[in-house]
Biopython code that builds the backbone (N, CA, C, O; Angstrom):
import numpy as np
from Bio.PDB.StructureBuilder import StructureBuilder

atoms = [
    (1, "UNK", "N", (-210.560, -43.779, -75.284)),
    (1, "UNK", "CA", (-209.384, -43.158, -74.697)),
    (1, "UNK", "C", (-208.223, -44.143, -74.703)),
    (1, "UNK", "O", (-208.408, -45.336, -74.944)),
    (2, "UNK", "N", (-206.706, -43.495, -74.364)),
    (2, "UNK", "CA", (-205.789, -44.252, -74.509)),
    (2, "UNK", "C", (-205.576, -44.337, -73.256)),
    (2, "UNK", "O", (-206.180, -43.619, -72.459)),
    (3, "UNK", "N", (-204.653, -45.259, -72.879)),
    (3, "UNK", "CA", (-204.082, -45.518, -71.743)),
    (3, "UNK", "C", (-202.542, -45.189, -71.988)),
    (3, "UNK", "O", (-202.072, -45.427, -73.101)),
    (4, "UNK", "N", (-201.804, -44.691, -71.063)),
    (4, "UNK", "CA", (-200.040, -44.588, -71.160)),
    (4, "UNK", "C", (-199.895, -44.697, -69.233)),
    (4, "UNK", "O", (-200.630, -44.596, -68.250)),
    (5, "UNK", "N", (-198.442, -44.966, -69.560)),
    (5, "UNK", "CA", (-198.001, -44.945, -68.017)),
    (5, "UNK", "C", (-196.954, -43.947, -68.225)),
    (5, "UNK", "O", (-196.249, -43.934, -69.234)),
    (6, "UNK", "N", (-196.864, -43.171, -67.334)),
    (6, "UNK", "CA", (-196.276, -41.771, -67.495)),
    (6, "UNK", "C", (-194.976, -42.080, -66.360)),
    (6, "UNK", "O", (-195.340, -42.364, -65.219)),
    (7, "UNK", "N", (-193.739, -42.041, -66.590)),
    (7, "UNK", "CA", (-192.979, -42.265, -66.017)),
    (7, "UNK", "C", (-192.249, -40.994, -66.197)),
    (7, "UNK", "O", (-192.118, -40.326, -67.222)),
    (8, "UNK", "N", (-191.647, -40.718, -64.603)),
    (8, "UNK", "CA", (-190.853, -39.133, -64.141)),
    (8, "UNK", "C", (-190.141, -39.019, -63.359)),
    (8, "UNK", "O", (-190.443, -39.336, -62.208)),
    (9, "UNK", "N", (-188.893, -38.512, -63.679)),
    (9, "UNK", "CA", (-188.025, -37.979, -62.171)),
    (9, "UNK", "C", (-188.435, -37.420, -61.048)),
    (9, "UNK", "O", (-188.649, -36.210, -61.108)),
    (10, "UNK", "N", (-188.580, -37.875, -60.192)),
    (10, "UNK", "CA", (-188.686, -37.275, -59.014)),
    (10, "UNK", "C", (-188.204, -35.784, -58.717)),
    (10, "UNK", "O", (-187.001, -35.530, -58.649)),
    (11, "UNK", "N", (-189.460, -34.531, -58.492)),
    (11, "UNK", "CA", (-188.796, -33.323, -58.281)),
    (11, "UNK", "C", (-187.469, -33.249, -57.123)),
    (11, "UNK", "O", (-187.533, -33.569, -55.936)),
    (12, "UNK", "N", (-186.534, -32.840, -57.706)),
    (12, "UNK", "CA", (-185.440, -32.635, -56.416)),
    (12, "UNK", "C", (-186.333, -32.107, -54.584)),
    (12, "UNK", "O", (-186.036, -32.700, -53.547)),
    (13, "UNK", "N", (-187.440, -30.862, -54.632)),
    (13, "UNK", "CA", (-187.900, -30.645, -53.919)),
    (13, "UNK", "C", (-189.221, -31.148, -53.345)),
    (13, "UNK", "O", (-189.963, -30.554, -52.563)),
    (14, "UNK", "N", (-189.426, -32.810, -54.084)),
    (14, "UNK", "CA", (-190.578, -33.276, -53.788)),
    (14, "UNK", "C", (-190.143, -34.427, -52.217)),
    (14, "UNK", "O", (-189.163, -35.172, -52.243)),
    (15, "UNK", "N", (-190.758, -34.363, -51.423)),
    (15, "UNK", "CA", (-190.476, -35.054, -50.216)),
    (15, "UNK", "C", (-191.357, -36.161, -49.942)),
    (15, "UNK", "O", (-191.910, -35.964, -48.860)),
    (16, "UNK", "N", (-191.798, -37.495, -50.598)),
    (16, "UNK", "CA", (-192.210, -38.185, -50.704)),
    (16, "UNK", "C", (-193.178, -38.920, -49.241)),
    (16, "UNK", "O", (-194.261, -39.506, -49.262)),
    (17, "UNK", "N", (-192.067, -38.520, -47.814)),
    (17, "UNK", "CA", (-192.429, -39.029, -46.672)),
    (17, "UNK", "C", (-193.212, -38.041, -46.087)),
    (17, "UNK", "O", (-193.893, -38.390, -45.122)),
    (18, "UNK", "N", (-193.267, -36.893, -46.453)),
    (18, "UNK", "CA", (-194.283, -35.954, -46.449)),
    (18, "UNK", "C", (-196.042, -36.100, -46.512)),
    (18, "UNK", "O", (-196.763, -35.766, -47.453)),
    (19, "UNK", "N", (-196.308, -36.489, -45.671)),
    (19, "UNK", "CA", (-197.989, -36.925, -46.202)),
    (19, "UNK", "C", (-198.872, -34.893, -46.569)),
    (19, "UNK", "O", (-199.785, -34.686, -47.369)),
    (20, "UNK", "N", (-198.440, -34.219, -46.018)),
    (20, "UNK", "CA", (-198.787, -32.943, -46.684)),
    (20, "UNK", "C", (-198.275, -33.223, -47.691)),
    (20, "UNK", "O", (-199.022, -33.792, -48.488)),
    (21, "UNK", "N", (-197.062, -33.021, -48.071)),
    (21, "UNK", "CA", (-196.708, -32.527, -49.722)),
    (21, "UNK", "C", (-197.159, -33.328, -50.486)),
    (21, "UNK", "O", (-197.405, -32.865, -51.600)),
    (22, "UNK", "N", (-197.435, -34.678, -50.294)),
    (22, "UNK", "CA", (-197.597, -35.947, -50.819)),
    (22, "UNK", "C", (-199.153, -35.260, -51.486)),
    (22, "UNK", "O", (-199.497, -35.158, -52.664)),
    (23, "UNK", "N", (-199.830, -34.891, -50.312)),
    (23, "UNK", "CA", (-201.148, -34.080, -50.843)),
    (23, "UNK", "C", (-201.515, -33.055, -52.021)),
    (23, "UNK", "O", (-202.293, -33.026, -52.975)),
    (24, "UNK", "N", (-200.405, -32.118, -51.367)),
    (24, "UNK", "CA", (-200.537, -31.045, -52.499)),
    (24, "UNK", "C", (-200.319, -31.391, -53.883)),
    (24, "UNK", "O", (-201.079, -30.970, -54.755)),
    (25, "UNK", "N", (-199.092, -32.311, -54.203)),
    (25, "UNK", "CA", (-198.450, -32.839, -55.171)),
    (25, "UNK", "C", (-199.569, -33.607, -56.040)),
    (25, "UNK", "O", (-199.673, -33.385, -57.247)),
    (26, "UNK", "N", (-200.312, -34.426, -55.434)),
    (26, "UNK", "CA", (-201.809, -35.343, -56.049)),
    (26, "UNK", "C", (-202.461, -34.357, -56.197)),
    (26, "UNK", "O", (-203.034, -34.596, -57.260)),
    (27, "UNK", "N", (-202.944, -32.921, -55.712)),
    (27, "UNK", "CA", (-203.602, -32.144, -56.010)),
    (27, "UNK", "C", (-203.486, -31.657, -57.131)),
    (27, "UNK", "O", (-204.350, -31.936, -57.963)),
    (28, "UNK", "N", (-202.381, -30.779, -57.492)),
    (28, "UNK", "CA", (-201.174, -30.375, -58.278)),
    (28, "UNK", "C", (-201.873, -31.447, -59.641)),
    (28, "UNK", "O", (-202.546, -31.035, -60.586)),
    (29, "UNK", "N", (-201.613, -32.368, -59.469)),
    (29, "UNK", "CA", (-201.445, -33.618, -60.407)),
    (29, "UNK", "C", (-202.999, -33.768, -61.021)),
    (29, "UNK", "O", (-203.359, -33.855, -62.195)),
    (30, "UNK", "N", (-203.781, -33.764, -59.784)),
    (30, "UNK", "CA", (-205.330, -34.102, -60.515)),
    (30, "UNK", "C", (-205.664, -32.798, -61.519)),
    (30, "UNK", "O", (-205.973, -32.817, -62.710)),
    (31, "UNK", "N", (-205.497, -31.711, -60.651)),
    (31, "UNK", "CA", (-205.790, -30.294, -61.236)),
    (31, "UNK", "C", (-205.168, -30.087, -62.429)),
    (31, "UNK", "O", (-205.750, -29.189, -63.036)),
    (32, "UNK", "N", (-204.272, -30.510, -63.010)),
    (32, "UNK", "CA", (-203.407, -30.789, -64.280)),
    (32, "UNK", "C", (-203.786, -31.276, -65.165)),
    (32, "UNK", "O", (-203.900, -30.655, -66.222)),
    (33, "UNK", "N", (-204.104, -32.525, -65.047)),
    (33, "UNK", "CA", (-204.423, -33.461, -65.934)),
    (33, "UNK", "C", (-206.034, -33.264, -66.560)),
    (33, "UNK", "O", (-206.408, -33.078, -67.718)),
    (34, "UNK", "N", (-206.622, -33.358, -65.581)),
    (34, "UNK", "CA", (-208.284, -32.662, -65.552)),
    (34, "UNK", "C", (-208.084, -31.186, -66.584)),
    (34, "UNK", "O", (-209.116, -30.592, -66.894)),
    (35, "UNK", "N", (-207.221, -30.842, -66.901)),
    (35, "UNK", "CA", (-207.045, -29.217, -67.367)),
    (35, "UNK", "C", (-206.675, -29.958, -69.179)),
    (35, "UNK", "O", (-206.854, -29.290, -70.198)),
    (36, "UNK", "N", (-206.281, -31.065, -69.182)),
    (36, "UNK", "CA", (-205.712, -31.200, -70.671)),
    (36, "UNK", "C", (-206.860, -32.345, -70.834)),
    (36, "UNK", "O", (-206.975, -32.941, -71.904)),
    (37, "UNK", "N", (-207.633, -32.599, -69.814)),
    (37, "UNK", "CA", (-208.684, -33.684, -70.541)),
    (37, "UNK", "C", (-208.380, -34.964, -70.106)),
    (37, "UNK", "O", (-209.316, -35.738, -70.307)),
    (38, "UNK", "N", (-207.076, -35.639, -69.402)),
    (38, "UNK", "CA", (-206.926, -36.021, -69.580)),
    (38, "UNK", "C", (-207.509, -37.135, -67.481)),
    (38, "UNK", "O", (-207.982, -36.508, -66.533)),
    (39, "UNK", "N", (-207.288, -38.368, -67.455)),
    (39, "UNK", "CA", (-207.905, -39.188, -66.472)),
    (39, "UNK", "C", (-206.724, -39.683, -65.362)),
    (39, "UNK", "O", (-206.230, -40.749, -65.728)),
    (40, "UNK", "N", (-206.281, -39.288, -64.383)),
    (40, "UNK", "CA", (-205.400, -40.130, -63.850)),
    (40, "UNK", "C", (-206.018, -40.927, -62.991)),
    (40, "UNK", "O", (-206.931, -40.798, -62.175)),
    (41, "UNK", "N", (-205.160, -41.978, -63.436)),
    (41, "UNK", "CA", (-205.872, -43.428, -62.608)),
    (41, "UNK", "C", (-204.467, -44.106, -61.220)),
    (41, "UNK", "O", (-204.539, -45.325, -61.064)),
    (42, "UNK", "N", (-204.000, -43.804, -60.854)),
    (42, "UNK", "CA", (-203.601, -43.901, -59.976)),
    (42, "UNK", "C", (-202.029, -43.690, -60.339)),
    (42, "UNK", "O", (-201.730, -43.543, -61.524)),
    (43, "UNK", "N", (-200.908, -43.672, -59.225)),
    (43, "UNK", "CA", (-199.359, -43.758, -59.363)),
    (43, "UNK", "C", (-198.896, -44.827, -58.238)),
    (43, "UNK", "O", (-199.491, -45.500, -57.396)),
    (44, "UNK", "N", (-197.440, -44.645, -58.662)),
    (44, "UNK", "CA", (-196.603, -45.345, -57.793)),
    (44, "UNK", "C", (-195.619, -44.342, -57.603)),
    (44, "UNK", "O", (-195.478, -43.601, -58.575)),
    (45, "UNK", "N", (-194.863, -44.101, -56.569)),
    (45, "UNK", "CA", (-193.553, -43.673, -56.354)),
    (45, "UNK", "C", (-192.023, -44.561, -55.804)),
    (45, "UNK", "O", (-191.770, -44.868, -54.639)),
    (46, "UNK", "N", (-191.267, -44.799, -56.876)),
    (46, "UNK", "CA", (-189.902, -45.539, -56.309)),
    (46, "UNK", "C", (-188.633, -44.651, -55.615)),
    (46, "UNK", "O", (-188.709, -43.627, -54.936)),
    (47, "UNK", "N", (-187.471, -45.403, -56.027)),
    (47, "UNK", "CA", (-186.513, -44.699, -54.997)),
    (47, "UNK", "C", (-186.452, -43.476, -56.130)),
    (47, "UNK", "O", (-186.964, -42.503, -55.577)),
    (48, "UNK", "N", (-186.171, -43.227, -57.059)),
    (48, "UNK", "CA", (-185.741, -42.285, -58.363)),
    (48, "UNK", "C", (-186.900, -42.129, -59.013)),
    (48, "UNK", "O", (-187.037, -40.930, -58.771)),
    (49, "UNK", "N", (-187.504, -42.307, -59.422)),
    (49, "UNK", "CA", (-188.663, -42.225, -60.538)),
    (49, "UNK", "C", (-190.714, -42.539, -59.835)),
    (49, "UNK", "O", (-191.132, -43.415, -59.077)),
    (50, "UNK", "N", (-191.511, -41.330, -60.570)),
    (50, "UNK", "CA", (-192.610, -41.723, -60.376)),
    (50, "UNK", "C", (-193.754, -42.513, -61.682)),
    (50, "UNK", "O", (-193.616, -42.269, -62.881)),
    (51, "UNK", "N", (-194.312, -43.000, -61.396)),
    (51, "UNK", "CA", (-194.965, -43.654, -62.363)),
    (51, "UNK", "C", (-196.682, -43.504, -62.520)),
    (51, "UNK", "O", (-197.360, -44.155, -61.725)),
    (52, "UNK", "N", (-197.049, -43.053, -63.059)),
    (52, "UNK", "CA", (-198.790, -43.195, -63.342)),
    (52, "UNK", "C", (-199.227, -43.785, -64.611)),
    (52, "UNK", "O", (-198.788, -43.890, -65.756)),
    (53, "UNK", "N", (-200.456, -44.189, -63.826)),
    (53, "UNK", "CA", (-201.309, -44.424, -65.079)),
    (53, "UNK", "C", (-202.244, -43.643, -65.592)),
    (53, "UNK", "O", (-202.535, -43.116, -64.518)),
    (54, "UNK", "N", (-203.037, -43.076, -66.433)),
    (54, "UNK", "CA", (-203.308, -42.117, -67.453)),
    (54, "UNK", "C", (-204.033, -42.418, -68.413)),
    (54, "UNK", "O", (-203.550, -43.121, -69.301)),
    (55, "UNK", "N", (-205.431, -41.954, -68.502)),
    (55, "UNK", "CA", (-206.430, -42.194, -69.485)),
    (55, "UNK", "C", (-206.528, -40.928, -70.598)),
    (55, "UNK", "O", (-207.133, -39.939, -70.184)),
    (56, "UNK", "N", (-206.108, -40.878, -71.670)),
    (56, "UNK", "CA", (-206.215, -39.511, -72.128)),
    (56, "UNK", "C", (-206.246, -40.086, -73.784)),
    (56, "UNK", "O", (-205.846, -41.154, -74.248)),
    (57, "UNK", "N", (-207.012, -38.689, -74.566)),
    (57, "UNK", "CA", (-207.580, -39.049, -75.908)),
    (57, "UNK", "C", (-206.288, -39.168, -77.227)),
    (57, "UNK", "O", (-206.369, -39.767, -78.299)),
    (58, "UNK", "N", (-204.973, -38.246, -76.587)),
    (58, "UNK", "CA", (-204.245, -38.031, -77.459)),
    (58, "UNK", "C", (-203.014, -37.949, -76.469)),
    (58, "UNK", "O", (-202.981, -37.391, -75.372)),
    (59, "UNK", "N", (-202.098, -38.578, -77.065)),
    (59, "UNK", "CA", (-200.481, -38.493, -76.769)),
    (59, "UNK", "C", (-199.912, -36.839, -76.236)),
    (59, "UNK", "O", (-199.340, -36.483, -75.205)),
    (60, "UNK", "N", (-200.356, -36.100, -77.422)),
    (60, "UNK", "CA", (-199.960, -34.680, -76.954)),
    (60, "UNK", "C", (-200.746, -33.798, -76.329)),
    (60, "UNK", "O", (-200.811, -32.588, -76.544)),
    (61, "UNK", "N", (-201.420, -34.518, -75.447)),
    (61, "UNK", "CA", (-202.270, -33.852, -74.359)),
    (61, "UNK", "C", (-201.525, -34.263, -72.736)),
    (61, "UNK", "O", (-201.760, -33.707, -71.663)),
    (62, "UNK", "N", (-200.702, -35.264, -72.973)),
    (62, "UNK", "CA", (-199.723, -35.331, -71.617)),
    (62, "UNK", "C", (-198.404, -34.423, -71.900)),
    (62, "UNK", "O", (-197.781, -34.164, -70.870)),
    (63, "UNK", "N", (-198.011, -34.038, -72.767)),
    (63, "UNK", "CA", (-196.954, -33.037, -73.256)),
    (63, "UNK", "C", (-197.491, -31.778, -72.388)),
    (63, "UNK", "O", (-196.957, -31.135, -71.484)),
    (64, "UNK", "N", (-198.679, -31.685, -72.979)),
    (64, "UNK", "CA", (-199.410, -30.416, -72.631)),
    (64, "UNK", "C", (-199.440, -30.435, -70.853)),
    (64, "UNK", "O", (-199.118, -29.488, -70.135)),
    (65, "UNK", "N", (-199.811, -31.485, -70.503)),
    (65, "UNK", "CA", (-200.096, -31.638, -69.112)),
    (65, "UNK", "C", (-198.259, -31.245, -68.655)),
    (65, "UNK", "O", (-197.819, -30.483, -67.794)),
    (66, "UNK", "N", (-197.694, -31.946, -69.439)),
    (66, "UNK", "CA", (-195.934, -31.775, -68.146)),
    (66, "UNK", "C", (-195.321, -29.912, -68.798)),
    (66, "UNK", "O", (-194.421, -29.223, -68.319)),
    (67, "UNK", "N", (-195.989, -29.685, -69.670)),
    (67, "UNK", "CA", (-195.601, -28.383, -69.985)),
    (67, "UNK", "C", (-195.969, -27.194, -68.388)),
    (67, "UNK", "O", (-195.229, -26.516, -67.675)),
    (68, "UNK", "N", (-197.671, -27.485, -68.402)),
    (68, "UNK", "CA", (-198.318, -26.934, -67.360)),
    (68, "UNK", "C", (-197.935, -26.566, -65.963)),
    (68, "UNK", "O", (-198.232, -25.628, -65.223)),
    (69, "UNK", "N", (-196.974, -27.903, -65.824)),
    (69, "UNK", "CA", (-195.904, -28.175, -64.523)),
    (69, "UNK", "C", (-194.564, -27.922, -64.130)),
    (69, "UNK", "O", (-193.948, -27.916, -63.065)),
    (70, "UNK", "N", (-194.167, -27.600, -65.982)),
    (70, "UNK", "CA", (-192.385, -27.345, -65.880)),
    (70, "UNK", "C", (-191.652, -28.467, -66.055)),
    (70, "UNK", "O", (-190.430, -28.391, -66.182)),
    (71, "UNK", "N", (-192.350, -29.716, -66.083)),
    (71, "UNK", "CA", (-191.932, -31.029, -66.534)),
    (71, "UNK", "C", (-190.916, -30.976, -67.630)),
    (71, "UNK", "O", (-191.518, -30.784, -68.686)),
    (72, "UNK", "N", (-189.410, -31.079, -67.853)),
    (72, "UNK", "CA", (-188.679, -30.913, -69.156)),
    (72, "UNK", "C", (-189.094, -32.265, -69.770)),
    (72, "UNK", "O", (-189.490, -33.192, -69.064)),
    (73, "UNK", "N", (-188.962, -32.365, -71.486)),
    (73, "UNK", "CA", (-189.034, -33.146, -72.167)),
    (73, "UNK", "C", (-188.721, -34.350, -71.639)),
    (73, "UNK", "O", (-189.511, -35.284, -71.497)),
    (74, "UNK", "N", (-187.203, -34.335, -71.251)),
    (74, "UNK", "CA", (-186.134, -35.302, -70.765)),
    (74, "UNK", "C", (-186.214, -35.542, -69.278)),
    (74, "UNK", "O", (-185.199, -35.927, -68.698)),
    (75, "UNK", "N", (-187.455, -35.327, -68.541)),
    (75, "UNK", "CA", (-187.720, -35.665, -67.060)),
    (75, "UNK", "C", (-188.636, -36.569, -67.380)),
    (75, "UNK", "O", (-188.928, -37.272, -66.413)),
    (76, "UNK", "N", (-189.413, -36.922, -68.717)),
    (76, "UNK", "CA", (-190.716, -37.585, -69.185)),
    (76, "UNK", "C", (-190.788, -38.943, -69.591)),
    (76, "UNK", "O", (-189.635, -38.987, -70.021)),
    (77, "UNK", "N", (-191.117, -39.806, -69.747)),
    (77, "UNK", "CA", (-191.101, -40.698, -70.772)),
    (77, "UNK", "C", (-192.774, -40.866, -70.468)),
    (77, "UNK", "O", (-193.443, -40.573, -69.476)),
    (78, "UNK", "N", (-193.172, -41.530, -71.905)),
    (78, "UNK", "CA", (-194.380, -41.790, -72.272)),
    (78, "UNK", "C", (-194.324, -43.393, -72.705)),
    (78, "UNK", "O", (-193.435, -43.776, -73.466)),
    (79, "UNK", "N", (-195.128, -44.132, -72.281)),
    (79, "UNK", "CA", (-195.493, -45.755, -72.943)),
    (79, "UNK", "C", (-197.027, -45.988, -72.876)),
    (79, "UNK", "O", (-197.809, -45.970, -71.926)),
    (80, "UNK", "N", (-197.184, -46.201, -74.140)),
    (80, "UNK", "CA", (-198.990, -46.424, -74.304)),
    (80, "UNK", "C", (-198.831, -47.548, -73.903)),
    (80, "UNK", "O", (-197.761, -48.139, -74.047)),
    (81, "UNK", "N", (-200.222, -48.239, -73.120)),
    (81, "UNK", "CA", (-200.269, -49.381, -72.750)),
    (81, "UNK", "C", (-201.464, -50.219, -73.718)),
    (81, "UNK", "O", (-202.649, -49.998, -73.968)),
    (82, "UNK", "N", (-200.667, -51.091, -74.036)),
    (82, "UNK", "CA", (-201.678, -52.100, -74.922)),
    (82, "UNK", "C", (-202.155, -53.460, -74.592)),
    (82, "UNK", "O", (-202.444, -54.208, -75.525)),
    (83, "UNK", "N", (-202.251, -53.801, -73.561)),
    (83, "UNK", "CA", (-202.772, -54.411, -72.742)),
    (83, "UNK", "C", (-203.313, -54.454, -71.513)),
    (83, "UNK", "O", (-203.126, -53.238, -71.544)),
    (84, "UNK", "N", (-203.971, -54.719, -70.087)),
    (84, "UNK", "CA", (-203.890, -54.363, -68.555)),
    (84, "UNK", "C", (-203.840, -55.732, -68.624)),
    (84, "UNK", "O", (-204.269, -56.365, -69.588)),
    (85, "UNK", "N", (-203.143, -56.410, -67.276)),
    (85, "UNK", "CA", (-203.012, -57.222, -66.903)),
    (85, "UNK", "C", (-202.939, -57.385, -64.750)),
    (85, "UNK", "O", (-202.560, -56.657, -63.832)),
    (86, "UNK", "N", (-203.497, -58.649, -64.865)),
    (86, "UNK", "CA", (-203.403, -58.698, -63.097)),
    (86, "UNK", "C", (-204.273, -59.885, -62.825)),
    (86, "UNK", "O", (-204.851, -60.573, -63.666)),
    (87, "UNK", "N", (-204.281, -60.045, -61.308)),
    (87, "UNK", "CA", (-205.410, -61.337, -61.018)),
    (87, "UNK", "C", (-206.802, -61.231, -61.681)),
    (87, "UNK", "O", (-207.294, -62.332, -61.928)),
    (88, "UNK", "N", (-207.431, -60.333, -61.970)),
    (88, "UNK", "CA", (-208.723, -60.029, -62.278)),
    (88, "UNK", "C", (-208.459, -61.296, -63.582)),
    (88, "UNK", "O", (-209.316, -62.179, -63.617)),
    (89, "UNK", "N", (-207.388, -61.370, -64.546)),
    (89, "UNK", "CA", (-207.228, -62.105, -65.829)),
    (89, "UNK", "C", (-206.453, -63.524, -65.465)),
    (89, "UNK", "O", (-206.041, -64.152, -66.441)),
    (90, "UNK", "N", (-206.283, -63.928, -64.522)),
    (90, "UNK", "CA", (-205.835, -64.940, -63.854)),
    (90, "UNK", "C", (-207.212, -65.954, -64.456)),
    (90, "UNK", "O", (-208.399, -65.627, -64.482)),
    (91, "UNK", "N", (-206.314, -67.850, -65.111)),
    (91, "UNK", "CA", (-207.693, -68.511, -65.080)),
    (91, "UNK", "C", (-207.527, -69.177, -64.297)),
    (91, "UNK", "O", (-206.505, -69.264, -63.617)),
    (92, "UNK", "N", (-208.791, -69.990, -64.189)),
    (92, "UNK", "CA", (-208.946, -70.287, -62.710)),
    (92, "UNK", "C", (-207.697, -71.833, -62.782)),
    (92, "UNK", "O", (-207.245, -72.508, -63.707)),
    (93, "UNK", "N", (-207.523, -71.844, -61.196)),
    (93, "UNK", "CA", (-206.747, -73.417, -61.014)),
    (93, "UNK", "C", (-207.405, -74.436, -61.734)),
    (93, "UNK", "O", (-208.611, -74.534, -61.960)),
    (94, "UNK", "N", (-206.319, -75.319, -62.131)),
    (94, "UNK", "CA", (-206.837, -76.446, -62.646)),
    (94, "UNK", "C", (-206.524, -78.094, -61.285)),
    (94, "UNK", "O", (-206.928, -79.220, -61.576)),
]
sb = StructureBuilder()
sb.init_structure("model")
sb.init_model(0)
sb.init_chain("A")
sb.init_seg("    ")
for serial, (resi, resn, name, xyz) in enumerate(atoms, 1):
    if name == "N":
        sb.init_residue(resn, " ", resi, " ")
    sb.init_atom(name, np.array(xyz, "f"), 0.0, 1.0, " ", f" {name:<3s}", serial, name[0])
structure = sb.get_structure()
C-alpha cells in the first residue's frame, strides 16, 4: 500500500471545538475511506486546513473517497509520502 497525506479545507460548517461533531465527522471519515479500500491512520486539524494520513493501494481511490463526501477537486491536495520519519528513527546519543 501507499501512503499520502491528504490535506483539506476545513468544511465552512465543520465546528472543530465540537467534541460531537468532531465525532460524527471521524465517523463520516472512517466510513469513507473503508468504502474505497482505503486505511486512515490518523489526522491533524489547524487553523484553515485538515491533514491525514492514509494507507491506500491507488492514488484514485482517495479521489473516489472525496467524491463520496462532496470534497471539490480544489478543496484537495494529495502528497504521497516517501519516507516516515520521527523519534522511533532517532540514533542513539553519542
Amino acid at each position: 500500500m501507499l501512503t499520502y497525506l491528504v490535506e483539506r479545507v476545513i468544511p465552512p460548517t465543520f465546528h472543530v471545538a465540537d467534541p460531537d461533531e468532531v465525532a460524527r465527522h471521524c465517523r463520516w471519515a472512517v466510513d469513507a475511506y473503508r468504502k474505497v479500500g482505503a486505511v486512515w491512520l490518523g489526522g491533524l486539524v489547524t487553523e484553515d486546513r485538515m491533514f491525514s494520513a492514509v494507507a491506500v493501494e491507488r492514488e484514485a481511490d482517495l479521489r473516489c473517497y472525496a467524491q463520496s463526501l462532496g470534497i471539490a477537486d480544489a478543496d484537495m491536495t494529495l502528497r504521497r509520502v516517501v519516507r516516515p520519519i520521527g523519534p522511533s528513527y532517532a540514533q542513539a546519543q553519542s
